[in-house]
Backbone as JSON Lines, residues from 0, in Angstrom:
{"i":0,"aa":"X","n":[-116.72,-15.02,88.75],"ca":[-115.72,-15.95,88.26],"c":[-115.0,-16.54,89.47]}
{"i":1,"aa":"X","n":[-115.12,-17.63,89.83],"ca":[-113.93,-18.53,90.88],"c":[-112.67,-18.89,90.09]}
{"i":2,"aa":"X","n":[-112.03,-18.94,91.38],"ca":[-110.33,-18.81,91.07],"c":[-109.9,-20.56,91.18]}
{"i":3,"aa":"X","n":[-109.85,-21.41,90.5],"ca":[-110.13,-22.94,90.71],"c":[-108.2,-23.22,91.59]}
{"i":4,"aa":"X","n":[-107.93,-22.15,91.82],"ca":[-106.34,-22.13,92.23],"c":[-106.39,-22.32,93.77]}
{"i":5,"aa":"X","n":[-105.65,-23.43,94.38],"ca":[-105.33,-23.68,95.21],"c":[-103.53,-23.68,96.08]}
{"i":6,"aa":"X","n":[-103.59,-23.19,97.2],"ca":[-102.26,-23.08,97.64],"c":[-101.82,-23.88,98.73]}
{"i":7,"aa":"X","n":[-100.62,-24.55,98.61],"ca":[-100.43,-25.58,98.98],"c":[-99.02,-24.95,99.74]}
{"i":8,"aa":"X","n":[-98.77,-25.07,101.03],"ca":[-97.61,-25.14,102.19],"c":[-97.09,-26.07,102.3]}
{"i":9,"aa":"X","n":[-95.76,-26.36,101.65],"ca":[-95.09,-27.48,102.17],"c":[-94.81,-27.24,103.25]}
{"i":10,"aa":"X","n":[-94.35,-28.45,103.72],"ca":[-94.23,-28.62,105.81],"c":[-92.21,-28.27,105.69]}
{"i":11,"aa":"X","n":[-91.81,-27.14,106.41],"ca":[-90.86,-26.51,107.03],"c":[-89.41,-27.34,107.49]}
{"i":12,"aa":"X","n":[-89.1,-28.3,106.4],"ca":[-88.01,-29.12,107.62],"c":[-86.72,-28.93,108.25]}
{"i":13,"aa":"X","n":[-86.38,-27.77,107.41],"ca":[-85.18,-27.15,108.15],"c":[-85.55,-26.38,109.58]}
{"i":14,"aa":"X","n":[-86.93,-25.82,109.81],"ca":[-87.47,-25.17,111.0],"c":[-87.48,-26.72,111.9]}
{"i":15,"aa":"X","n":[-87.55,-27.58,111.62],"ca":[-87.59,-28.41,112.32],"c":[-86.54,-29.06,113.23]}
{"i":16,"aa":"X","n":[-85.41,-29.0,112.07],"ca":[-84.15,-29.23,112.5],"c":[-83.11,-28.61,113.18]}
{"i":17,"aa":"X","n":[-83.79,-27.42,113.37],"ca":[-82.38,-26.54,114.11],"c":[-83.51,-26.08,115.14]}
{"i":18,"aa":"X","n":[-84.63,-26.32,115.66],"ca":[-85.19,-26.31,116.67],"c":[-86.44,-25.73,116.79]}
{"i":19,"aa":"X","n":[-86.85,-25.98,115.66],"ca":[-88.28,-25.2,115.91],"c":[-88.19,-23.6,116.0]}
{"i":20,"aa":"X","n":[-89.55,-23.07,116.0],"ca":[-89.83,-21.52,116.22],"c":[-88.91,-21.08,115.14]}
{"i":21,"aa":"X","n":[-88.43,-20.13,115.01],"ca":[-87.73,-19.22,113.78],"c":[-86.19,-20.11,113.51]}
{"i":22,"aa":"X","n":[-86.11,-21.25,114.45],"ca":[-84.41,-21.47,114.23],"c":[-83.5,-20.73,114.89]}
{"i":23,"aa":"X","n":[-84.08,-20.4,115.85],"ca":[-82.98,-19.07,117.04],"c":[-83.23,-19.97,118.43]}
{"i":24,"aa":"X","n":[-82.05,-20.36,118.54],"ca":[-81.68,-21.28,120.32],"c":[-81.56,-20.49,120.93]}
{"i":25,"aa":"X","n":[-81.96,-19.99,121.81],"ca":[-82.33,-19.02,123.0],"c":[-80.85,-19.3,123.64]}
{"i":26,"aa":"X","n":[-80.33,-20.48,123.94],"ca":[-78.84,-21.02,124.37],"c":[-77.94,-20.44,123.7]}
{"i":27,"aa":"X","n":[-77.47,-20.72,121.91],"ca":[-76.64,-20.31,121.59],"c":[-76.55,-19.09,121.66]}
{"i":28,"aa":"X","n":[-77.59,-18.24,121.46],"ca":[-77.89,-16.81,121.1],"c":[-76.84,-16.52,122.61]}
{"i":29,"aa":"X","n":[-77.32,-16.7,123.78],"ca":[-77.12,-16.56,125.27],"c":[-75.54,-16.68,125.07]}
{"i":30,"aa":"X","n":[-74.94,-17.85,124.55],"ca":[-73.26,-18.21,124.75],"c":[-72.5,-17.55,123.73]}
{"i":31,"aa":"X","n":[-73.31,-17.12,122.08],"ca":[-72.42,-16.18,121.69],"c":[-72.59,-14.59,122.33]}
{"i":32,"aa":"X","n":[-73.22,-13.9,122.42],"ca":[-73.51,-12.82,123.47],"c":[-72.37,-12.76,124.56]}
{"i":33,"aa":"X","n":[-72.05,-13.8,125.42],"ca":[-71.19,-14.5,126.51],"c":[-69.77,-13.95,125.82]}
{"i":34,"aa":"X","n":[-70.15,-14.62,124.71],"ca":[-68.27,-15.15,124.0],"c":[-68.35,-13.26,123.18]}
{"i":35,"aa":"X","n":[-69.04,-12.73,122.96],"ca":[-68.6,-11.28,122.41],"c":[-68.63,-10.12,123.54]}
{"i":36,"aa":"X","n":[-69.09,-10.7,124.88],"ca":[-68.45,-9.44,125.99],"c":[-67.0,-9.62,126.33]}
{"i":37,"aa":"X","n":[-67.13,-11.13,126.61],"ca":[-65.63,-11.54,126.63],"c":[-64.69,-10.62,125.79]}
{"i":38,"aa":"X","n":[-64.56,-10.92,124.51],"ca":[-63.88,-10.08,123.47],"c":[-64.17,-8.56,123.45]}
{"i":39,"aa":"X","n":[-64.64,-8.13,124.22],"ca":[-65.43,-6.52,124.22],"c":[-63.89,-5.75,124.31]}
{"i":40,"aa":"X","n":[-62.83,-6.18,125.39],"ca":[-61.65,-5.86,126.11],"c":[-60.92,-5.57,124.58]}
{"i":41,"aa":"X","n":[-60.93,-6.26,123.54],"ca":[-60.12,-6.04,122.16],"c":[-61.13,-5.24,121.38]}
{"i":42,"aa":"X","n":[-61.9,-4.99,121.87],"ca":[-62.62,-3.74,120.63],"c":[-61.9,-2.96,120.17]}
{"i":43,"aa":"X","n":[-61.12,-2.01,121.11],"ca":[-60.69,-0.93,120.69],"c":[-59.75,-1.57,119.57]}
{"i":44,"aa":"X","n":[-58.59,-1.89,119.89],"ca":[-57.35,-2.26,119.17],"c":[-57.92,-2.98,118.16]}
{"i":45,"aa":"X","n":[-59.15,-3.66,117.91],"ca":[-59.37,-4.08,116.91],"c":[-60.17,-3.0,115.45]}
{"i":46,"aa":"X","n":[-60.39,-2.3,116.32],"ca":[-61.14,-1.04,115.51],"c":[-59.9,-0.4,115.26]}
{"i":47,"aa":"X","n":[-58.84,0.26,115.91],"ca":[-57.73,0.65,115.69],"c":[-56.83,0.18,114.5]}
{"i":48,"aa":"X","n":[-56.74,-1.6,114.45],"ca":[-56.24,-1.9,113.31],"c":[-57.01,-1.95,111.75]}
{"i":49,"aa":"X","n":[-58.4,-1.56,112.09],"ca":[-59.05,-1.18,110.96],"c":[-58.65,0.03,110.21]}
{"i":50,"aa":"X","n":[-58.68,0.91,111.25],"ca":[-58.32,2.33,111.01],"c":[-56.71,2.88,109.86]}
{"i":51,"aa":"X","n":[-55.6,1.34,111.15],"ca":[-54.65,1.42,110.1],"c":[-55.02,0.99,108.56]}
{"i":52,"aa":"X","n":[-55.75,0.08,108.4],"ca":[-55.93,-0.61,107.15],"c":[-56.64,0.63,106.11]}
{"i":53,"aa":"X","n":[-57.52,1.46,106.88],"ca":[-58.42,2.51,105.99],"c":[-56.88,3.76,106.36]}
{"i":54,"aa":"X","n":[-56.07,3.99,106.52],"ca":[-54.91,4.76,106.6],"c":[-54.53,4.41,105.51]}
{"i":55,"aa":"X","n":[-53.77,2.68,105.42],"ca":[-53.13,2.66,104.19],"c":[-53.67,2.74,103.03]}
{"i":56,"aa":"X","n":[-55.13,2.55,102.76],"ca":[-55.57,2.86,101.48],"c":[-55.75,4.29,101.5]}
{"i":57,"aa":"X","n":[-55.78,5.09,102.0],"ca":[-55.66,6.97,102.13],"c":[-54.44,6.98,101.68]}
{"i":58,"aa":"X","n":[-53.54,6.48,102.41],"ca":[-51.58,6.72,102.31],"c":[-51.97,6.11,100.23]}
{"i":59,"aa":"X","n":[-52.2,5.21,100.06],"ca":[-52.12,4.48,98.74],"c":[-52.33,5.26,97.29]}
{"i":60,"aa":"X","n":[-53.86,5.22,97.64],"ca":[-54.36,6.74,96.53],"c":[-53.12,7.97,96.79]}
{"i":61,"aa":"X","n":[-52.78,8.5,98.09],"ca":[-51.94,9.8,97.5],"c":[-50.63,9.16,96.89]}
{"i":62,"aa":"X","n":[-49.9,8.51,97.45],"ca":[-48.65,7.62,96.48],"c":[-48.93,7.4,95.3]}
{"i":63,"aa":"X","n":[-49.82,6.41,94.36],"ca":[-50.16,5.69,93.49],"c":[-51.14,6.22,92.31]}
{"i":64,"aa":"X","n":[-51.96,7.51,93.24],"ca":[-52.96,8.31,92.58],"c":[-54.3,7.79,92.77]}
{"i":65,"aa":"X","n":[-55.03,7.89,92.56],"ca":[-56.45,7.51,92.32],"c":[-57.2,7.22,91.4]}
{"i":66,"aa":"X","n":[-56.97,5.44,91.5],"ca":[-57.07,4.55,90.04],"c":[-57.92,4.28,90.65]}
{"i":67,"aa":"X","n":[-58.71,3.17,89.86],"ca":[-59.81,2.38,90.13],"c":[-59.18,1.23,90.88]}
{"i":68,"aa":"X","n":[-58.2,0.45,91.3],"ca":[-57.6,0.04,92.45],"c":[-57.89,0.17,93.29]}
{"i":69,"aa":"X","n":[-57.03,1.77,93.37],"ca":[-56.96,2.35,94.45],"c":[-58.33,2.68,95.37]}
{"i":70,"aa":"X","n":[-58.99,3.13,94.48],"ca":[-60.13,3.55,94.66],"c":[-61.24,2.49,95.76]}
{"i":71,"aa":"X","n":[-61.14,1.2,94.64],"ca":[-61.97,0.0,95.68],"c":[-60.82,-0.45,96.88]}
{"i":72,"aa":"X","n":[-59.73,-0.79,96.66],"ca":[-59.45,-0.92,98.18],"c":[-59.76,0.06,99.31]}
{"i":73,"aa":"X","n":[-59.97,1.04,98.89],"ca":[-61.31,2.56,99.78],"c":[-62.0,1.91,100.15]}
{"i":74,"aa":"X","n":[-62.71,1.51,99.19],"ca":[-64.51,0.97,99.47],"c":[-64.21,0.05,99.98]}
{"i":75,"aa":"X","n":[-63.12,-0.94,100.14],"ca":[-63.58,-2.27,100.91],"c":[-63.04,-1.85,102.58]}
{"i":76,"aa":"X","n":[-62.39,-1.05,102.37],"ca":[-62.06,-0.55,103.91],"c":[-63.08,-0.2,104.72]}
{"i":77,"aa":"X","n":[-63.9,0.96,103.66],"ca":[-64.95,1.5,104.41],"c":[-65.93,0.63,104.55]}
{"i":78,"aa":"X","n":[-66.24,-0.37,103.54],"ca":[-67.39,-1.14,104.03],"c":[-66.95,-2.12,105.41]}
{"i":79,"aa":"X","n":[-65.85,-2.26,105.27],"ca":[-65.36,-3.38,106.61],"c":[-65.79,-2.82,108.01]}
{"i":80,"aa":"X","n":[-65.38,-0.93,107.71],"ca":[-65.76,-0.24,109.01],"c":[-67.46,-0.47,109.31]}
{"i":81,"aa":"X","n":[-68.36,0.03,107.96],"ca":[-69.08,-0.2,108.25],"c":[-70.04,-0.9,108.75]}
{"i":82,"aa":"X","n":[-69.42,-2.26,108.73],"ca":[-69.89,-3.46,109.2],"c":[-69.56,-3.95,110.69]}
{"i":83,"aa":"X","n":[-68.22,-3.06,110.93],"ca":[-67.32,-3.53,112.47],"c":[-68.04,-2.36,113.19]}
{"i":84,"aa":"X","n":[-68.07,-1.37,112.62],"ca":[-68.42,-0.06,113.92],"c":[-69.28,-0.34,115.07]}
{"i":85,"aa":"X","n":[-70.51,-0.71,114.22],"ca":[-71.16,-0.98,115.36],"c":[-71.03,-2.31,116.49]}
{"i":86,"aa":"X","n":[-70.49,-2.97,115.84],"ca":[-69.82,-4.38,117.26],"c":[-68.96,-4.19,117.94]}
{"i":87,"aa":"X","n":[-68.02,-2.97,117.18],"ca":[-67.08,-2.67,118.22],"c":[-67.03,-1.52,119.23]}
{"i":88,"aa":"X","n":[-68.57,-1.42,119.29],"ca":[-69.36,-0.27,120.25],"c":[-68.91,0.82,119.51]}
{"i":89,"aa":"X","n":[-69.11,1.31,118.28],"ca":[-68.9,2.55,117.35],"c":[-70.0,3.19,116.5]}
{"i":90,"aa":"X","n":[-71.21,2.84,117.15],"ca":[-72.45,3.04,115.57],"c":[-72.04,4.2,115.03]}
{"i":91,"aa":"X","n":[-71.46,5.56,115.4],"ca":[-70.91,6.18,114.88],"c":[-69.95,6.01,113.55]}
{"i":92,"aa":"X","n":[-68.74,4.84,113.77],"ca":[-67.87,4.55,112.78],"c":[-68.92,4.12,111.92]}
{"i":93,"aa":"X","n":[-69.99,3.05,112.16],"ca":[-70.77,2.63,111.32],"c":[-71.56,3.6,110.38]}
{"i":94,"aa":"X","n":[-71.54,4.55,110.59],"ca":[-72.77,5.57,109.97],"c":[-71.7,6.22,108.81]}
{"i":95,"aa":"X","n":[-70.4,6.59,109.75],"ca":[-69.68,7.42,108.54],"c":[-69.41,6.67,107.49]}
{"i":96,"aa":"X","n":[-68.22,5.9,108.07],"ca":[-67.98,4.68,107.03],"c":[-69.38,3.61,105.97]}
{"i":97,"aa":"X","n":[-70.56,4.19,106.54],"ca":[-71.31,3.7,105.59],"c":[-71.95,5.26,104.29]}
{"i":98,"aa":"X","n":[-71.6,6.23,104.8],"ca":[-71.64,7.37,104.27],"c":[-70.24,7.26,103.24]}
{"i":99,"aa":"X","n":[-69.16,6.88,103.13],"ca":[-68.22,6.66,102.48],"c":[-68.71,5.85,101.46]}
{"i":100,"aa":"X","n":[-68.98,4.66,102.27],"ca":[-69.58,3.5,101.43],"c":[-70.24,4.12,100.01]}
{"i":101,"aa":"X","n":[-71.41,5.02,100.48],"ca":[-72.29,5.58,99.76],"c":[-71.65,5.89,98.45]}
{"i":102,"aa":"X","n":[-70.65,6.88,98.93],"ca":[-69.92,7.82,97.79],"c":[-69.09,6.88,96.61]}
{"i":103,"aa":"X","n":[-68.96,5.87,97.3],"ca":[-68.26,5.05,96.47],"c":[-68.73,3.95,95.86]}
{"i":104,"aa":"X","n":[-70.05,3.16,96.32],"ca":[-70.68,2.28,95.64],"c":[-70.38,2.13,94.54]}
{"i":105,"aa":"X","n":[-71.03,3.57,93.58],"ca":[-71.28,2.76,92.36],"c":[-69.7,2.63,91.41]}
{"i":106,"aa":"X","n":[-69.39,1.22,91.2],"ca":[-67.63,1.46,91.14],"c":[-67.86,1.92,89.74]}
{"i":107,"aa":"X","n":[-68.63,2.48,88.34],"ca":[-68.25,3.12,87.52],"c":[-68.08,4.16,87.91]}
{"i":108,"aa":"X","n":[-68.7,5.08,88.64],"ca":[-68.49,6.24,88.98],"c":[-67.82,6.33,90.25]}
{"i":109,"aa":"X","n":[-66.81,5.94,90.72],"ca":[-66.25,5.8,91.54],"c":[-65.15,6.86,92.05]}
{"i":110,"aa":"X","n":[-64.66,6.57,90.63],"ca":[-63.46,7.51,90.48],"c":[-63.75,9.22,90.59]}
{"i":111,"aa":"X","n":[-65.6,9.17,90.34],"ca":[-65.93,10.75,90.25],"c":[-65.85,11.59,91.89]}
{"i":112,"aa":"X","n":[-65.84,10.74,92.85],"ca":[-65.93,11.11,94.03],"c":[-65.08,12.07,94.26]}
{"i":113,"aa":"X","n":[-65.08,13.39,95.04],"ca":[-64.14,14.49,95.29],"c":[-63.78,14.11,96.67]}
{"i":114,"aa":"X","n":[-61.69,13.78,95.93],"ca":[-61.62,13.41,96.97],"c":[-61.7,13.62,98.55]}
{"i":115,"aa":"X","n":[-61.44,15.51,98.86],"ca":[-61.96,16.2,99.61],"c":[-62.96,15.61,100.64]}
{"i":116,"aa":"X","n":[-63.93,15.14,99.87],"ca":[-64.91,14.26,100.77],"c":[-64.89,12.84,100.78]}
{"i":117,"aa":"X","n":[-64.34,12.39,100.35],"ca":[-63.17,11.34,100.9],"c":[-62.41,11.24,102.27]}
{"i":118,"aa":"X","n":[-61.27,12.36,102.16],"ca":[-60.55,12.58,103.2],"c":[-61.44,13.19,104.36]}
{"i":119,"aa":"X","n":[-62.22,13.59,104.26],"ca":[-62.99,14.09,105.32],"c":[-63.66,13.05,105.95]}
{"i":120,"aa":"X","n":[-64.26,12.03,104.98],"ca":[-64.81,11.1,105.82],"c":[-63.87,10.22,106.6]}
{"i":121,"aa":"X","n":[-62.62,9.86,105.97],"ca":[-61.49,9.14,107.04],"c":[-61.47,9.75,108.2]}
{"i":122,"aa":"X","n":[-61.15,11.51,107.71],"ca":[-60.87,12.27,108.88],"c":[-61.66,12.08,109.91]}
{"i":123,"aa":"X","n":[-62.82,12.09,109.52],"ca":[-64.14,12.0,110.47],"c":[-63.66,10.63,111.41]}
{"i":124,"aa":"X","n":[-63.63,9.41,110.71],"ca":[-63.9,8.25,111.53],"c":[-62.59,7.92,112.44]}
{"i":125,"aa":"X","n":[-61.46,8.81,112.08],"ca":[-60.08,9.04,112.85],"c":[-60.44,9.75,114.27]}
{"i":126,"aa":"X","n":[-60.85,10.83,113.64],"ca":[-61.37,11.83,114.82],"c":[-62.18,11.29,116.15]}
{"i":127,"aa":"X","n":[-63.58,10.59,115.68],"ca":[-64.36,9.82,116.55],"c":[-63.75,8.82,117.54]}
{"i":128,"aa":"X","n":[-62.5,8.1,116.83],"ca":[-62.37,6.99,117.53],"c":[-61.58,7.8,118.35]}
{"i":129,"aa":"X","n":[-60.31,8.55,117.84],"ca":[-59.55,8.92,118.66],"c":[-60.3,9.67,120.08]}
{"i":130,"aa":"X","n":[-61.11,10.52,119.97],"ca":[-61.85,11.11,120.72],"c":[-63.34,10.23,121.35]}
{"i":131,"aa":"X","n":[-63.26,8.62,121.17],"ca":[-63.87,8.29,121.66],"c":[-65.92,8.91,121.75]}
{"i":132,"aa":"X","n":[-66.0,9.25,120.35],"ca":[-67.36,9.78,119.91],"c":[-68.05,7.97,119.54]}
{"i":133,"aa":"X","n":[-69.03,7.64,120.31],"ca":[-69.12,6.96,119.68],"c":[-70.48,6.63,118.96]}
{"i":134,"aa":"X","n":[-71.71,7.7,119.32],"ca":[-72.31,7.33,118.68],"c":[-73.23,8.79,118.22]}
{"i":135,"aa":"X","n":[-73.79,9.14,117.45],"ca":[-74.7,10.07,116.75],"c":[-75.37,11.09,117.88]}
{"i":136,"aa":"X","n":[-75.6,10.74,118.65],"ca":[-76.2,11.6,120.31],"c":[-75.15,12.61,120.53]}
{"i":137,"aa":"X","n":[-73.95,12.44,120.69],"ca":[-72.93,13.6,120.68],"c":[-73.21,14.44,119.95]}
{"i":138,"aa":"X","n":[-73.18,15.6,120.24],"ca":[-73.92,16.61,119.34],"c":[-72.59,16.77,118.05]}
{"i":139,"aa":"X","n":[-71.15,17.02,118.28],"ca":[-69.99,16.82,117.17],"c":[-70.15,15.5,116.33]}
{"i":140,"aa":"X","n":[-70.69,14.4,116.93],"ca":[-70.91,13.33,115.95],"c":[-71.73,13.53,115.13]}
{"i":141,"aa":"X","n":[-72.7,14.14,115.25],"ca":[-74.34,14.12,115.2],"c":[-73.65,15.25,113.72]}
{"i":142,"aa":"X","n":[-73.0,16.38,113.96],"ca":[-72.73,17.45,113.2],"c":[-71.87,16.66,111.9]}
{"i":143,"aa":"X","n":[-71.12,16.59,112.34],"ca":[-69.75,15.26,111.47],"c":[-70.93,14.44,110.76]}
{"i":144,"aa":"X","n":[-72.0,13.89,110.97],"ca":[-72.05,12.71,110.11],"c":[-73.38,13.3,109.2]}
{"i":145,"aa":"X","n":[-73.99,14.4,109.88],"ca":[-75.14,14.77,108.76],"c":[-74.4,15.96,107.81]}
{"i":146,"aa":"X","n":[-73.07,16.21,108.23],"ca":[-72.37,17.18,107.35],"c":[-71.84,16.3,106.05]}
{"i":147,"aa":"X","n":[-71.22,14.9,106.71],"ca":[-70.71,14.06,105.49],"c":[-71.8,13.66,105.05]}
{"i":148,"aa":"X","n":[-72.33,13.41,105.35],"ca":[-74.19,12.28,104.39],"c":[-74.89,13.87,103.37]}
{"i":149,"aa":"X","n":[-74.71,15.15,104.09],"ca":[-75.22,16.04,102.88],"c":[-74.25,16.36,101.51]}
{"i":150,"aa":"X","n":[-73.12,16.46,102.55],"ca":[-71.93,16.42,101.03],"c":[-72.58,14.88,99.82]}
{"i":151,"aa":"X","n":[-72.11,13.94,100.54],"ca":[-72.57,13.1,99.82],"c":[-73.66,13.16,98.86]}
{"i":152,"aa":"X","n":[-74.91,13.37,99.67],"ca":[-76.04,13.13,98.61],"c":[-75.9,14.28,97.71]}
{"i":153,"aa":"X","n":[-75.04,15.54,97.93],"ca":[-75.11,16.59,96.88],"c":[-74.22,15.66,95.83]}
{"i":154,"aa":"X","n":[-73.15,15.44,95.91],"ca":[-72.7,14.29,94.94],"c":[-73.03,13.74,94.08]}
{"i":155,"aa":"X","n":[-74.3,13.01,94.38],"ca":[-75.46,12.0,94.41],"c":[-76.39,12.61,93.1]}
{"i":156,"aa":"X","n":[-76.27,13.94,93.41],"ca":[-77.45,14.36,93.23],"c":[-76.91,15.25,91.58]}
{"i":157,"aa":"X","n":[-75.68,15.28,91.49],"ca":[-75.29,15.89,90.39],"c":[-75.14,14.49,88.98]}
């Protein structure tokens, strides 16, 4: 039996327009790179004011309790870390805070999270920065983040 089906490639014109090959300027790539060592000098303090922001939603839940509010302004903290850690030379923050992430995804069950492992994971990403852990190779990082990711998936797993 032949397949009378033919496939047809339209021609690419946005690859065309931003420069050919995948659409990656070897230039810009080069001048933002440039423009984020520059800014390297505010990493810290900028990771620092994250930290306050994932403080006040810790400070919030114990004031207010642990509503479903409360709860996602958590998750959006932690996902923020998880997204900053690693630019702000932290893959560490990135791993925990995406281990948080985890616990909290699914926002119906959100509220089931113990908070225990909650606070531990703040604790964790407090600890690192303060102590300048910054990435999984430290053998205390390395311990800290496969200790929070097993809590977690036991979680997970109930």
């Amino acid at each position: 039996m032949s397949n009378p089906a033919q496939v047809i490639r339209p021609t690419n014109g946005l690859r065309m327009k931003v420069g050919g090959g995948f659409g990656i300027n070897a230039d810009a790539i080069a001048k933002a790179e440039e423009a984020l060592k520059a800014m390297s000098a505010q990493f810290g303090q900028w990771l620092n004011d994250e930290i306050v922001k994932l403080d006040k939603a810790q400070a919030d839940i114990r004031e207010k309790g642990y509503t479903t509010e409360t709860a996602e302004a958590l998750y959006f903290r932690a996902h923020d870390l998880k997204g900053l850690g690693t630019t702000y030379e932290y893959p560490l923050v990135t791993r925990i805070a995406g281990s948080l992430c985890k616990l909290l995804d699914d926002a119906a069950r959100r509220l089931e999270a113990p908070l225990v492992v909650v606070d531990a994971h703040i604790d964790a990403i407090r600890a690192v920065v303060r102590d300048q852990i910054k990435t999984d190779e430290h053998p205390t990082g390395r311990i800290l983040a496969e200790t929070l990711e097993a809590k977690v998936a036991e979680h997970k797993a109930r």
